[in-house]
N, C-alpha and C positions, 0 to 999 in steps of 0.2 A: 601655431602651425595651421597655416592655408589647407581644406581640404575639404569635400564635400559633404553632404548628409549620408548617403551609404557608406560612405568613407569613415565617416565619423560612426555610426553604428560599429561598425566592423573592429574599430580602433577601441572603442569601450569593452566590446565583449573582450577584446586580448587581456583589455586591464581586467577584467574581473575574473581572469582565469579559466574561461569560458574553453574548453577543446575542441567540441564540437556545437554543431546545429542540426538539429533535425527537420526538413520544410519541403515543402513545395511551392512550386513558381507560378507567376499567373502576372498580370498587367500592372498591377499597382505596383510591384516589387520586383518592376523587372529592374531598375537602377540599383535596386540591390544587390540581386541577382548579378548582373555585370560587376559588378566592385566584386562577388563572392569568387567568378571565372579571374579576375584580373589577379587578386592576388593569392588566390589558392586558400581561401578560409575551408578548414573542413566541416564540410557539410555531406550530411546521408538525405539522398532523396528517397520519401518515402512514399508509397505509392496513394495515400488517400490521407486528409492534412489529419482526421482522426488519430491515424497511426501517429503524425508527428508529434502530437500532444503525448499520446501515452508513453512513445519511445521517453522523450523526455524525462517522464514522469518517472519511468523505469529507472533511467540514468541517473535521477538525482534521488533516488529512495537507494539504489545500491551503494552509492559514493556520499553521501549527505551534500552534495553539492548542490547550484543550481542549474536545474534543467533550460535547455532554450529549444525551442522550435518557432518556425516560422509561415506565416501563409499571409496568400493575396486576401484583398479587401472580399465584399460580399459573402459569397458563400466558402469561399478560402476560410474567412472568419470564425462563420457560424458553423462548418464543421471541426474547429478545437473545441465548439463551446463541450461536448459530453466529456472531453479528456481535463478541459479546463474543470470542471463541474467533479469528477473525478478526483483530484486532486486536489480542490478546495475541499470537499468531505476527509480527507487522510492528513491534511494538513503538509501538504509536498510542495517545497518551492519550486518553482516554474518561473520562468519571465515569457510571456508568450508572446511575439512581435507580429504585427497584423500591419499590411497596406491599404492605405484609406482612400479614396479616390482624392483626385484634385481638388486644394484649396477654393479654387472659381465653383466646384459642382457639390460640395458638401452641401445637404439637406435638401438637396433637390431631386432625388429619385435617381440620381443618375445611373448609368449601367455599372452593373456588381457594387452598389452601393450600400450598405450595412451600417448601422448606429453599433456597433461592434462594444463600445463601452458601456451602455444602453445595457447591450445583452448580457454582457458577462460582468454588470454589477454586484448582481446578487452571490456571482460566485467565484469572488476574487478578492484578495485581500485591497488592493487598491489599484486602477488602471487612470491610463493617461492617453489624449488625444494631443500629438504634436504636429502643430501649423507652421510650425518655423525652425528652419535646421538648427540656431540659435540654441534652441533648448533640448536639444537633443543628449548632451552630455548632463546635464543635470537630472532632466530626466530618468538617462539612464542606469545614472548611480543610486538614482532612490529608487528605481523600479528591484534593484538587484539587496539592497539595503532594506527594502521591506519585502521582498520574498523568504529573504533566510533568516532575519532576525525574529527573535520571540517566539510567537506561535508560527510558524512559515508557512506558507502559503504562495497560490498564483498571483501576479501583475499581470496585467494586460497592457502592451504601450502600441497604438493606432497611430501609424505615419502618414500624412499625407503625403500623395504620388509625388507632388513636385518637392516636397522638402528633401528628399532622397538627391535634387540634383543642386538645391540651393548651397551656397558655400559659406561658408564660419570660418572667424578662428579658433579652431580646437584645442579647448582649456578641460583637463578630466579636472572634476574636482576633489580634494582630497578628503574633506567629509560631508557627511550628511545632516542638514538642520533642519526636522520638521518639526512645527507648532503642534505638541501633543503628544509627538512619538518620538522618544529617545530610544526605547531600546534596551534601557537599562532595568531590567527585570530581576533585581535583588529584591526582595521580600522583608516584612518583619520578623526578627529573629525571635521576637518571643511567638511567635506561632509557632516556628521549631518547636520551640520548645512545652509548648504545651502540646502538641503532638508525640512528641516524645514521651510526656506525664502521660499522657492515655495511654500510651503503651504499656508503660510502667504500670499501670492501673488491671492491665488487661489479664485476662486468663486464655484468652481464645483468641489470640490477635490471628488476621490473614492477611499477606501483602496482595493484591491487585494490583497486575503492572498493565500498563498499556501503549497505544502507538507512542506517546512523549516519550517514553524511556530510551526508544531508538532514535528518534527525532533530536536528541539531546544526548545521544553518546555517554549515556549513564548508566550503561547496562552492569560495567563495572563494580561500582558504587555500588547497586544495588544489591548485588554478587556478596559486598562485604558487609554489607547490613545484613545478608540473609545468614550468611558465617558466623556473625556476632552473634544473632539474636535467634536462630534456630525455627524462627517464626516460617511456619507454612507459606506456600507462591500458587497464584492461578496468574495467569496473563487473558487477556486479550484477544483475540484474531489479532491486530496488530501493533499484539505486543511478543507475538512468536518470534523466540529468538532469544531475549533477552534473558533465558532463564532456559540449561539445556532438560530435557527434558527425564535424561537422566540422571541430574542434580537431587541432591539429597533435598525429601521434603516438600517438590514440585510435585500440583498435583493436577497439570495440564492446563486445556484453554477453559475456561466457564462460557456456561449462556449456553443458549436456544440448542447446540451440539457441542456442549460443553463435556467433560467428562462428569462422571456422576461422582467423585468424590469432591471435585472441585466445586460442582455447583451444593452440595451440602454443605460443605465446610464454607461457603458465604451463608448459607441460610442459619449454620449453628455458631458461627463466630459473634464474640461477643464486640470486636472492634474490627474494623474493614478499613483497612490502609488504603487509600487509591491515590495511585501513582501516575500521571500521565495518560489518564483515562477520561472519558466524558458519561457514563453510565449511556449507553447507545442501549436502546430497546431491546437488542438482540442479546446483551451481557443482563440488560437487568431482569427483561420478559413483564411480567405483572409488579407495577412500580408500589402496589399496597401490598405484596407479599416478598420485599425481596430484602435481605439480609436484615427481618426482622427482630433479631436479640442483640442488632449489632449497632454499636455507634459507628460514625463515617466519621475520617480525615482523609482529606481530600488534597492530595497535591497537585498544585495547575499551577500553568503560566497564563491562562485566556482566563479572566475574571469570569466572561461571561457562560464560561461552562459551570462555576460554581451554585450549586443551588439550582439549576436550572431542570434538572431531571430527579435528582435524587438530594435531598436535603443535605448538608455536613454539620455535625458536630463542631467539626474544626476545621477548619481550612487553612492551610497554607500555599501561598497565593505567591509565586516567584517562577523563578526558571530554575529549574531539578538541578542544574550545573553549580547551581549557589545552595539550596535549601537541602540534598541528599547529603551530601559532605560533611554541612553542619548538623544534621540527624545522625548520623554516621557518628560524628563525638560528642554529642548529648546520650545517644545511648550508649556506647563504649564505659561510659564514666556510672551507670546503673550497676553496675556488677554482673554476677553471671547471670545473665537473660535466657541463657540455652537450658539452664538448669530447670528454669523458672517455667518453663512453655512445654518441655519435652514429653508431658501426659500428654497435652494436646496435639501434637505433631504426630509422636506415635498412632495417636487415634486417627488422623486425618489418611495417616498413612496404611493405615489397615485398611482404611475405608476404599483405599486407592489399589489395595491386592486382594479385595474382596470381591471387588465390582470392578475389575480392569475394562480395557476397549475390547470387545471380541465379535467378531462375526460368525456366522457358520459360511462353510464353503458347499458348491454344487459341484458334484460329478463333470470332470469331464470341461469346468468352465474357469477363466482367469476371474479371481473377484476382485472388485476394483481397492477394496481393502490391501489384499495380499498385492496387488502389483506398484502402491504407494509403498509398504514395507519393503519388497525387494526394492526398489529406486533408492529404496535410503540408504539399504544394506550397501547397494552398488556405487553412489551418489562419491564424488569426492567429500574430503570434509569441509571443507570449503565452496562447497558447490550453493549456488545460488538456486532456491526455488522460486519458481514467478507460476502462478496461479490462475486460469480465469475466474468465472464468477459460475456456483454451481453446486450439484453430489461432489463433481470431484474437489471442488474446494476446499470443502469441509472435511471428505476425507484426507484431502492434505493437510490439511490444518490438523487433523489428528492423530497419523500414524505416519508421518516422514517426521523424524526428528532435526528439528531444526537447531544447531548449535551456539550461533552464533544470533546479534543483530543485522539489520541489514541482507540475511540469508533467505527471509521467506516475503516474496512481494503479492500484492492481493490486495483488487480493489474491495475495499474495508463499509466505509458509509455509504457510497452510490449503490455498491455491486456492482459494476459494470462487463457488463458480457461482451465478450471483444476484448478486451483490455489486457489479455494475457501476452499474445502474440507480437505486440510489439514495442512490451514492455521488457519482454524478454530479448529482442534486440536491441534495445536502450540500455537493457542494464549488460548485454555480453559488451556491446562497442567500450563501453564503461570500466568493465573488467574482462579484458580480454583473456589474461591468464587464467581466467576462472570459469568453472564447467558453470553451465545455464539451462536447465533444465525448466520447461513449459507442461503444467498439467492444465489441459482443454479439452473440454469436451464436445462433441457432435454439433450442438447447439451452437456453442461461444465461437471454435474455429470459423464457421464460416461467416463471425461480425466482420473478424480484420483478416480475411485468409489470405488477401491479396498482398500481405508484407511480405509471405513466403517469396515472392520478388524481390521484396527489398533486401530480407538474407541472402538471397540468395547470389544477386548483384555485387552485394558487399563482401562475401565472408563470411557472414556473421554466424559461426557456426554454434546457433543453441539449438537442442532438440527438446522436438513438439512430440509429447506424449498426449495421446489423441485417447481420454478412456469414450471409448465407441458402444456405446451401449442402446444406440436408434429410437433414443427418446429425450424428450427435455427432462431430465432428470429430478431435478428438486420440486418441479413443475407438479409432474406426475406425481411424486411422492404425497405432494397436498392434496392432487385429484382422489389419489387412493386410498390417502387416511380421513376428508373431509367433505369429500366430494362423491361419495358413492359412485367410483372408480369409473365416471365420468371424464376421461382424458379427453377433452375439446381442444382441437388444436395441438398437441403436445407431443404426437407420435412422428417420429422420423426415419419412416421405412423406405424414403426413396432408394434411389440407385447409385448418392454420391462415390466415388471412390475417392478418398482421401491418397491412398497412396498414387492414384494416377495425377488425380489435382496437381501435390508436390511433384511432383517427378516432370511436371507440364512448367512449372515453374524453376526447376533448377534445383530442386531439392531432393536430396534422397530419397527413399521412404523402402518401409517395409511393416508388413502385418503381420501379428502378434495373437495367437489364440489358445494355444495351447498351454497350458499348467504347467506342465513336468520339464519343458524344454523354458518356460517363462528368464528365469532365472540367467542360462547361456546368451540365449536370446538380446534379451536386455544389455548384459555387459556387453556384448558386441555391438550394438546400433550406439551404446552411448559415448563411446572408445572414438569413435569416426570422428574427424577431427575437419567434417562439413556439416553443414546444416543438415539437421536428420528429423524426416516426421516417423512416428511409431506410432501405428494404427493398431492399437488393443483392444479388441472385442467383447467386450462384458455385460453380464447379464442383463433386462433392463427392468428388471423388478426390485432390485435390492435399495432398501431403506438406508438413508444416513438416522446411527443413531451410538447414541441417544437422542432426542428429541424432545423439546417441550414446549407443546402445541401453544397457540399463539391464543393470551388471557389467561395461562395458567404461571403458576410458582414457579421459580428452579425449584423445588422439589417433589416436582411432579411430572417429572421427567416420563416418557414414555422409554421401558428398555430393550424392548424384544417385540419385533414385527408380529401382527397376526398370523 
């Protein structure tokens, strides 16, 4: 089939199930752009290419699918790299498509010219520069074929301007053969099964689940290992979800604001299950003090996380989709394991109503505690939480009850500030039937605030929960506890008005202060079936906590503010 290079792009993404695109336009991509007007591919213009990367990124952590956005050569490029960068840390497929200038002008400086694959080597699972429309469908399949297999991750594929108008004949291919990488991530079974024996072995086992377990649609599975075996759960930051939090025996997220029974019950377990996790600094904290009386098994599908942070025991080295299942009936055939663990559980579980999550409240003020709780209360159950990066983070992260996988999005390794607001349009376009709710703060909104255009153009009705507390929050919290209350730079008492911003952009808005009325208030702004910002005013002294200051143990938790 005769047809061109945009043409051919446009034709792969259909085969690979692609819905939409998320991008902006600019010179090297204007023949794409034309083939996108000719035949009505859906595409969201988003107003700054940043947003594109994240919306994506949003899209394809809600759906497990893969994300696509797209931008011009130059600085088109170099601004995916933070959302590309982003989601190499979370491990989120992406295929990010970037225009390259003209074949005659590569490597000569020319205008909006960028080494684009250059830059975004270090943070992307593999990218590709195509000179010839020729290879465009090959290309394409393996761009799409190594984002979402195994560990998944971003492609990068750079087009040169004129391949866009060069013509082929367009052959999709039907598989993919790379030197090295198959794909096929089934593991040794006898590591099962000596993972399994340590179990059997154990007196204090605790499962640790992490971002893999969503990543791999095995929250399931794991659901029935915990049924079987009665064994205690911490997650993740992104592994919330996987495990509800009113499941029996969960004893929330661990690490740096971790809960306090959660981070104990790693430090007194005598074997540490880890499941789709990389031991990230923020879970381990001080790597010579952390789940000291405990052996590691270690379940991964990226060799290179094994051993790399925190030593294993055991490792079993596959994809969770093959090695849970067959853990699953290695242990089944142990006999009763619930019987066997249940002094320990119970104790975990004391530990979890002895030292719950608790704030104190102020006279007179919304605490940003209590306004995550009512959200949850009010929250459909199916409602998607998308997060910036922050105080409010982590209180999301610890008092919205997340039910499901794929329900709580938050950039995880980067951090990334900005990241919430048009992830949270990535993932409503995604799941339209489903409520999307954005917790941002003061800070983070005004990275990407300029999308509220893009929802607002489109539809895309998620609302922005704004906890407004006129300081960089987590910022200050370290100036306060570490910095002899030195806040440099961190105070945010301008004059912005959030709900006038929104409302300049086509978004609703209304502000939020009062306590007693919180509650009504809330239900109403989240019922609106338009894009809505909700400006909530909250203290700006208050500590996320627990807390465990950076070189110390999980169990050295800091629990209650000065």
């Amino acid at each position: 089939m005769k047809m061109n290079g945009a043409q051919a792009v446009l034709e792969s993404l259909r085969k690979e199930g692609v819905r939409v695109v998320f991008g902006y336009p600019g010179g090297a991509v204007l023949d794409l752009y034309d083939a996108i007007y000719t035949e009505k591919f859906p595409h969201i213009l988003v107003r700054h290419e940043q947003g594109a990367a994240h919306a994506a990124d949003g899209y394809a952590r809600a759906t497990g699918e893969v994300g696509v956005c797209l931008a011009t050569s130059g600085p088109g490029g170099t601004n995916l790299v933070t959302g590309i960068a982003t989601a190499y840390m979370d491990s989120v497929p992406l295929v990010c498509i970037t225009g390259q200038v003209g074949n005659p002008y590569i490597g000569k400086d020319s205008f909006q010219e960028a080494d684009i694959c250059g830059i975004t080597t270090p943070i992307t699972k593999h990218n590709y520069l195509v000179k010839a429309a020729k290879d465009l469908p090959q290309v394409l399949k393996e761009a799409f074929f190594i984002a979402r297999t195994g560990r998944p991750g971003p492609v990068t594929v750079d087009i040169a301007k004129d391949v866009f108008t060069q013509e082929l004949d367009y052959v999709y291919p039907e598989k993919v053969h790379l030197k090295g990488y198959t794909a096929d991530f089934t593991g040794e079974a006898a590591e099962v099964e000596a993972a399994a024996a340590a179990i059997a072995e154990a007196k204090r086992p605790l499962l640790i689940l992490g971002g893999g377990v969503t990543l791999s649609d095995t929250a399931k599975t794991v659901r029935e290992i915990l049924d079987l075996t009665g064994i205690p759960s911490v997650t993740t930051l992104m592994g919330i979800g996987c495990v509800p939090a009113a499941r029996e025996n969960f004893l929330g997220m661990a690490g740096m604001h971790g809960t306090y029974a959660a981070n104990m019950a790693i430090q007194e377990c005598d074997l540490l299950i880890a499941v789709g996790m990389r031991f990230d600094d923020r879970v381990t904290s001080k790597i010579q003090g952390f789940a000291p009386r405990a052996k590691i098994v270690h379940f991964e599908v990226d060799p290179v996380e094994v051993n790399k942070n925190v030593v294993a025991d055991c490792r079993v080295l596959g994809d969770l989709r093959w090695s849970l299942p067959l853990l699953k009936e290695k242990l089944a055939a142990l006999g009763d394991l619930r019987a066997r663990f249940s002094g320990w559980s119970r104790y975990t579980v004391e530990m979890n109503n002895e030292q719950p999550l608790s704030y104190k409240k102020k006279e007179g003020c919304v605490m940003p505690q209590q306004l995550i709780e009512t959200v949850s209360e009010l929250a459909a159950d199916d409602a998607i939480i998308v997060t910036d990066v922050g105080q409010h983070q982590m209180w999301a992260a610890q008092y919205y009850d997340a039910k499901e996988p794929r329900r709580f999005l938050t950039s995880g390794g980067l951090g990334t500030m900005g990241y919430g607001l048009p992830a949270a349009i990535g993932a409503k376009v995604a799941r339209p039937g489903q409520q999307v709710i954005l917790f941002t703060g003061d800070g983070s909104i005004m990275m990407n605030c300029q999308e509220m255009a893009t929802a607002a153009a489109n539809g895309v009705a998620v609302k922005i929960i704004v906890v407004h507390n006129r300081v960089l929050g987590m910022v200050t919290q370290w100036q306060r506890m570490f910095y002899d209350k030195h806040y440099s730079q961190t105070l945010l008492p301008g004059s912005t008005d959030f709900v006038k911003l929104a409302e300049a952009m086509g978004v609703g808005a209304c502000r939020l202060q009062d306590p007693a009325s919180l509650k009504a208030d809330l239900a109403a702004a989240l019922t609106s079936e338009e894009p809505m910002l909700i400006d909530v005013i909250v203290p700006g002294n208050v500590d996320v906590l627990p807390m465990v200051p950076g070189g110390k143990s999980l169990d050295e938790m800091v629990l209650e503010s000065e």
